[in-house]
NUKOLVO-794740 format. One line per 2 residues: for each residue y, x, z of C-alpha. Coordinates in Angstrom, 1 decimal, padded with zeros to 4 digits. Example, Ala and Ser with C-alpha at 12.3 -4.5 7.8 and 13.67 -1.06 7.14 Angstrom:
-004.5/012.3/007.8 | -001.1/013.7/007.1
This chain:
030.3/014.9/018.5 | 027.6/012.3/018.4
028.9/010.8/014.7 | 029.5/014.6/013.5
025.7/015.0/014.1 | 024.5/011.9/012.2
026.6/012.4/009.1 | 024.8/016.3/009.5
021.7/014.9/010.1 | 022.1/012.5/006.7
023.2/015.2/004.3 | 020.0/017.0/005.4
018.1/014.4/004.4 | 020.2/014.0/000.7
019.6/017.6/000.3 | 015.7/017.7/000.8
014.9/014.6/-001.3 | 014.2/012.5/002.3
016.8/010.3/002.5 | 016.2/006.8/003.2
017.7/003.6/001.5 | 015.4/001.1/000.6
016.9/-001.7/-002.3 | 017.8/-005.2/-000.7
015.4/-007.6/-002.2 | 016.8/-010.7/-002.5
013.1/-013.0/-003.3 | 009.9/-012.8/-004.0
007.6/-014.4/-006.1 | 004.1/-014.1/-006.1
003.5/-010.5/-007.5 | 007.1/-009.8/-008.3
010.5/-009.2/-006.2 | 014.0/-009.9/-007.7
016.7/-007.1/-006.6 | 019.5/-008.9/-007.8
018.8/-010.8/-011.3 | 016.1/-008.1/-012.2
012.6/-009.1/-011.9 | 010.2/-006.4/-011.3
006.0/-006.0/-010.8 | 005.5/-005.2/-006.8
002.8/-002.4/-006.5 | 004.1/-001.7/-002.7
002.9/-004.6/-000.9 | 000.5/-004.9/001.6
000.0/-008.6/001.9 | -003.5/-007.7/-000.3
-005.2/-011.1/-000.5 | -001.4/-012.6/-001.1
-001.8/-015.2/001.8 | 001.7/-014.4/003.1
002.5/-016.8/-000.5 | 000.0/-019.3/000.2
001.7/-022.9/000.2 | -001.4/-024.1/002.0
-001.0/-021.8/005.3 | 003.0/-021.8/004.7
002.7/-025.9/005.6 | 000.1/-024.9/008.1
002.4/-022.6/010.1 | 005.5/-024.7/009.5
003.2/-027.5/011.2 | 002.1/-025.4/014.1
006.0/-024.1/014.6 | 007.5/-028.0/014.7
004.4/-029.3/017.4 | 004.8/-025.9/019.4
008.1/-025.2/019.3 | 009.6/-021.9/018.4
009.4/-018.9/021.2 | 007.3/-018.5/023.9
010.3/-018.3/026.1 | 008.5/-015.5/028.8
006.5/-012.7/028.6 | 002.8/-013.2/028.5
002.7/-012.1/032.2 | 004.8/-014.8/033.9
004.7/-018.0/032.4 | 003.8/-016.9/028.5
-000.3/-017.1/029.1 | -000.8/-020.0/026.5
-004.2/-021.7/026.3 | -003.6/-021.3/022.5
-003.1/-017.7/022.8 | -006.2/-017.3/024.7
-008.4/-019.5/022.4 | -006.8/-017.9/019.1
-007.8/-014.5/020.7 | -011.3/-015.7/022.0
-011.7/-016.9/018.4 | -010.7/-013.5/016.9
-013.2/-011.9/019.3 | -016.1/-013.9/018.6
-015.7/-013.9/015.0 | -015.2/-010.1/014.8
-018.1/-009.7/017.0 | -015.7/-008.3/020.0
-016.1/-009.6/023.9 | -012.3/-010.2/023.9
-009.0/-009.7/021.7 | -005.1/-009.6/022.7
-002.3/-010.2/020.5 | 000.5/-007.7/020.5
004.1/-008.5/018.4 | 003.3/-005.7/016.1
000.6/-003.1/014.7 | 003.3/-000.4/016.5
003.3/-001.7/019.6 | -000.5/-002.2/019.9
-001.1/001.1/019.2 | 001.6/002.7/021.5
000.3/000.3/024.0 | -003.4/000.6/023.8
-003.4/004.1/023.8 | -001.0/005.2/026.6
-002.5/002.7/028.8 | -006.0/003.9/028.1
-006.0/007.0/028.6 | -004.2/009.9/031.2
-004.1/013.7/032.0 | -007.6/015.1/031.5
-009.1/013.5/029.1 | -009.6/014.8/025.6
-008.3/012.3/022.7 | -009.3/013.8/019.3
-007.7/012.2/016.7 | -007.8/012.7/012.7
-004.2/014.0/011.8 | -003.4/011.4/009.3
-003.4/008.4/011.8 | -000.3/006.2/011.9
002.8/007.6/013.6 | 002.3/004.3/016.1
-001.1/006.1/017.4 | 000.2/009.7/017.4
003.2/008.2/019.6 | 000.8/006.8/021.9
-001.5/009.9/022.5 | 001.9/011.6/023.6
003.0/008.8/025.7 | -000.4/008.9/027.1
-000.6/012.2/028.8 | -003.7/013.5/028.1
-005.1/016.7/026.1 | -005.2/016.4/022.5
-006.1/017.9/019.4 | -006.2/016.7/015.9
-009.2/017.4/013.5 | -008.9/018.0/009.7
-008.4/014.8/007.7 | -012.0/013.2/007.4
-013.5/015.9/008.3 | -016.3/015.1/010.6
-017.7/018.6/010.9 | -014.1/019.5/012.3
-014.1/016.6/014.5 | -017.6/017.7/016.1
-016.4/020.9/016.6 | -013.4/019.7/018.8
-016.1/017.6/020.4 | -017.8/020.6/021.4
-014.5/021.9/022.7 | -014.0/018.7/025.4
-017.4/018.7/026.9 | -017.4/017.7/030.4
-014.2/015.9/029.8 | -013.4/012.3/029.2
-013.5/012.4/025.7 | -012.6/009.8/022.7
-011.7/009.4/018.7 | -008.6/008.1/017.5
-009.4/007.3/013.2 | -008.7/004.7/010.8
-011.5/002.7/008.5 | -008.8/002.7/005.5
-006.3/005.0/005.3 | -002.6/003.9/005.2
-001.6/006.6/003.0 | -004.7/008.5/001.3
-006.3/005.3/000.6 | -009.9/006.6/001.4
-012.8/005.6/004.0 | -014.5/006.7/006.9
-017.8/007.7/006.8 | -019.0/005.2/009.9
-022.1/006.0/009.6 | -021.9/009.7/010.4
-019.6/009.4/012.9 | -021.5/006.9/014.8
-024.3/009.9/015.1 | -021.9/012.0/016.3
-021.1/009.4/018.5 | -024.7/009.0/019.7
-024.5/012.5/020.3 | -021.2/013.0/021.9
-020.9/009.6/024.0 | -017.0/009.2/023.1
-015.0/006.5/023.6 | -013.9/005.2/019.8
-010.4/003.1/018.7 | -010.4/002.6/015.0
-007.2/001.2/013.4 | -008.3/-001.4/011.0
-005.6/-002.7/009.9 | -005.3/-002.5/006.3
-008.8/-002.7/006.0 | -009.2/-006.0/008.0
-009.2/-009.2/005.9 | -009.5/-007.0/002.9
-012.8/-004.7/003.1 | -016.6/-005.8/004.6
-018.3/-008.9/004.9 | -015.9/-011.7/005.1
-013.6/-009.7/006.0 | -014.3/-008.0/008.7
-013.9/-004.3/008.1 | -016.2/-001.9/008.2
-016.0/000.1/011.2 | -017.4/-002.6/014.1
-020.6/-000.5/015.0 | -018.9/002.2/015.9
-015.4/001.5/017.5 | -014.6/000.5/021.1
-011.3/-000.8/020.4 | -010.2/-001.8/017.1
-006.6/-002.5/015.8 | -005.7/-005.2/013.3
-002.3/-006.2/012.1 | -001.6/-010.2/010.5
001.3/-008.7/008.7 | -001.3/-007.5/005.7
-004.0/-008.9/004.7 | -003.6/-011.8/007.3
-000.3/-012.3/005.3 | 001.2/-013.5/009.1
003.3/-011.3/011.0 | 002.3/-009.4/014.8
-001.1/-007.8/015.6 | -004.5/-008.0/017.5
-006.9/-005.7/019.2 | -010.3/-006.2/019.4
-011.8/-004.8/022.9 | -014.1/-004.9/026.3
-013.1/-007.6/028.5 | -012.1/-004.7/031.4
-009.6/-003.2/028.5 | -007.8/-006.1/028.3
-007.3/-007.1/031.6 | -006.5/-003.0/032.1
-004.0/-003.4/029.6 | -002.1/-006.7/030.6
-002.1/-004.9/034.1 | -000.9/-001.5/033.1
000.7/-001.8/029.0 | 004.2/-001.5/029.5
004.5/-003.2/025.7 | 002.6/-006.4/027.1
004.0/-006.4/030.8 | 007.8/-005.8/029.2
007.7/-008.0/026.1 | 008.3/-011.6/025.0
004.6/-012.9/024.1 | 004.4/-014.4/020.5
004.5/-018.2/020.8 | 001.7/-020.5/020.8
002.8/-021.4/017.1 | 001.6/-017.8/015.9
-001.7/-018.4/017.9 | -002.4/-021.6/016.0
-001.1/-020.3/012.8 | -003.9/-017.2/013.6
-006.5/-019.7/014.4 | -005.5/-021.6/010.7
-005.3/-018.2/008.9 | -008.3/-017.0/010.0
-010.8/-019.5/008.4 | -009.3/-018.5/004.8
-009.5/-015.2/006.0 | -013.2/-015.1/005.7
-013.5/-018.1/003.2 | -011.3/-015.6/000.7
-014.8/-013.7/-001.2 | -013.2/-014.3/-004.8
-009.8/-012.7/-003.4 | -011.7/-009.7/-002.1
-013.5/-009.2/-004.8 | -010.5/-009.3/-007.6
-008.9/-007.0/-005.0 | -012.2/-004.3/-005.5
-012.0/-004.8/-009.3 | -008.4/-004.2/-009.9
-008.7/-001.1/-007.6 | -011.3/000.4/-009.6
-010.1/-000.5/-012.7 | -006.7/001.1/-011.6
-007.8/004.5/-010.6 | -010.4/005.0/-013.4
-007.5/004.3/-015.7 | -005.2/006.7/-013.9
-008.0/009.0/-013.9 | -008.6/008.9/-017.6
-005.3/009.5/-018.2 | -005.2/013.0/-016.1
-003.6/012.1/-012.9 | -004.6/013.0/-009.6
-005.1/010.4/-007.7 | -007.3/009.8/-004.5
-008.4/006.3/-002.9 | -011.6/004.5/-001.9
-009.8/000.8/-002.0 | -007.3/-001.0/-002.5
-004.4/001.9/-001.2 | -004.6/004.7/-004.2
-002.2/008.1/-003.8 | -000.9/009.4/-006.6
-000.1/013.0/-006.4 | 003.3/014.0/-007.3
003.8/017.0/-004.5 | 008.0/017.5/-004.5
009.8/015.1/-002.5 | 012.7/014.8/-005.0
010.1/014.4/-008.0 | 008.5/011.4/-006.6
011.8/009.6/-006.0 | 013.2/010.7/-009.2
009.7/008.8/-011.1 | 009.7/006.1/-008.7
013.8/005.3/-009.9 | 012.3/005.5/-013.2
009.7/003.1/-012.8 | 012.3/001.0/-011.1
014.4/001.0/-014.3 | 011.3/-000.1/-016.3
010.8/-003.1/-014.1 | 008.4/-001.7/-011.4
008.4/-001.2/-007.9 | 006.4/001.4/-006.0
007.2/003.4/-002.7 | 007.7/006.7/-002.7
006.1/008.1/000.2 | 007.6/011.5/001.4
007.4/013.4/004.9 | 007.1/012.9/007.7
005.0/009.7/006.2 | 002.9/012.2/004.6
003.3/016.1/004.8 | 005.9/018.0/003.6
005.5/019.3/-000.1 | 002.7/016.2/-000.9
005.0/013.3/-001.6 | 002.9/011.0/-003.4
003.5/007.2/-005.1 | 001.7/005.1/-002.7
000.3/002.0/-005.5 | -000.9/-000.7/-003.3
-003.0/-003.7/-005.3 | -003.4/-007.1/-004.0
-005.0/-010.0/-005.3 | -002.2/-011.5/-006.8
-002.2/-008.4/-009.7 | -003.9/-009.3/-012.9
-005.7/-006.7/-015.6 | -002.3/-006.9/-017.4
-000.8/-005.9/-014.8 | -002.8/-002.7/-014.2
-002.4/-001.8/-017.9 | 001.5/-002.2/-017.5
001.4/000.1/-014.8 | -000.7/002.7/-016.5
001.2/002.6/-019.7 | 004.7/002.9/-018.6
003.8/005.5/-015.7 | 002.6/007.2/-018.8
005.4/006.8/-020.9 | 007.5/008.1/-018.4
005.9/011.2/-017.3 | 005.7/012.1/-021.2
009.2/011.4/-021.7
């Protein structure tokens, strides 16, 4: 019965142009990944400053892992409450200008956590309805009443604000979006904020490291809560919130993800502690990252494609499912790699080539892009 269903359940997928089956990668190499003996140009990673290659913080980490051993060995709540977990997240905190921080094993399970332990039935989340599936997951696991506003759209968000008064009320968002690739407006929504009194978690992570002064994103003024990830920009692996002291010690009380989970050993808090310092000493990184971006989507611009993106994350509008993996293979063939990203990552009928730039890409690199993707779509 169950196996009838799944081999159903696949053919579906076939059919519509969402089935899933990524290539095996067998290395990587700075920009490039090798799928077997062919080499191809990587425009689908996120590590965007391309720390996760550094030699200097992959002897750093190797370091921390042979004085510190390799697991925690207990979750976070029995015997796993490392003084180098606390200081790494102290030093997050203060350096992010946050009273406290607490390191989860992945940007998933902070947002599942943080939100269904927050929140409960009767309060009013309002959330933009192209956050990550993590957050959506956690507003259902939380309870409470929700409703999602139009996609940046912070006259639709005011008017569900208007709809929650006299409720416990806050706003799920993103600073840079994982998919569209553009920016909140912090500015007016910290007036509606000011006017509303919410209670405001921004997901930063693939803006943190990347985007704002030293790295440090751009949505600090106006978020409660904020969630970061080390697997991008950080180039690390597991994730931190940035929070009030009382959320934190709410959430190791109450966050089933925390309470029920393996903590990440004191070798990833010292390897944070290590990767944070080149973090914010990485100003020629960001800003090779903010002029291939630019140069990128003028280029695709001038050429005639649609394409959307305030950063370093730029959507290219294809719209069928099947067309954007049939372009993508061809890309493929010609020695590039970008994702295809179909429903439910985006909505159905918008599939999209999701071009990610880090600052490991070169000019060359952008014109190699450009010309093929060209090519391709005139042959």
């Amino acid at each position: 019965m169950f196996t009838k269903r799944f081999i159903r359940g696949l053919e579906v997928q076939k059919q519509i142009g969402l089935y899933r089956n990524p290539p095996l990668i067998d290395r990587r190499e700075g920009r490039h990944v090798f799928i077997g003996q062919k080499k191809l140009l990587n425009f689908s990673s996120n590590d965007y400053l391309g720390l996760s290659c550094s030699p200097v913080i992959s002897e750093k980490v190797a370091e921390n892992f042979r004085k510190f051993g390799s697991s925690s060995g207990s979750s976070r709540l029995v015997s796993g409450n490392y003084r180098a977990i606390k200081d790494a997240e102290q030093a997050y905190a203060q350096a992010f200008g946050y009273e406290d921080a607490l390191f989860f094993p992945s940007g998933y399970q902070a947002n599942i956590g943080v939100i269904s332990t927050l929140f409960e039935p009767g309060d009013h989340l309002v959330f933009d309805k192209h956050i990550h599936a993590s957050s959506v997951k956690g507003i259902q696991l939380s309870h409470a009443d929700f409703q999602g506003y139009n996609h940046n759209s912070l006259p639709h968000l005011e008017k569900r604000l208007k709809t929650g008064k006299g409720k416990p009320q806050a706003v799920l968002t993103e600073s840079l979006f994982s998919m569209d690739g553009d920016l909140l407006d912090v500015d007016d929504l910290k007036k509606l904020k000011e006017r509303y009194s919410f209670f405001c978690i921004v997901d930063e992570a693939h803006a943190f490291g990347a985007i704002g002064k030293q790295g440090l994103g751009i949505a600090g003024k106006v978020a409660d809560v904020a969630i970061g990830t080390f697997g991008k920009a950080f180039g690390f692996f597991g994730a931190f919130v940035l929070l009030p002291k009382i959320c934190k010690e709410f959430l190791l009380n109450f966050s089933a993800p925390q309470i029920y989970s393996t903590t990440l050993p004191e070798a990833h808090a010292a390897s944070t502690m290590d990767i944070l310092v080149m973090v914010m000493q990485s100003h020629d990184k960001r800003a090779k990252l903010e002029d291939l971006s630019t140069q990128m989507k003028n280029l695709l611009q001038d050429k005639g494609f649609t394409v959307k993106g305030d950063a370093h994350i730029l959507a290219l509008e294809i719209g069928d499912e099947s067309q954007a993996v049939a372009l993508s293979r061809k890309l493929f063939d010609r020695n590039i790699f970008v994702f295809p990203a179909r429903y439910p990552t985006v909505p159905m009928g918008k599939a999209i080539l999701r071009i990610s730039l880090t600052a490991m890409h070169a000019k060359k690199d952008v014109d190699c892009f450009v010309d093929t993707l060209v090519n391709e779509m005139e042959g």
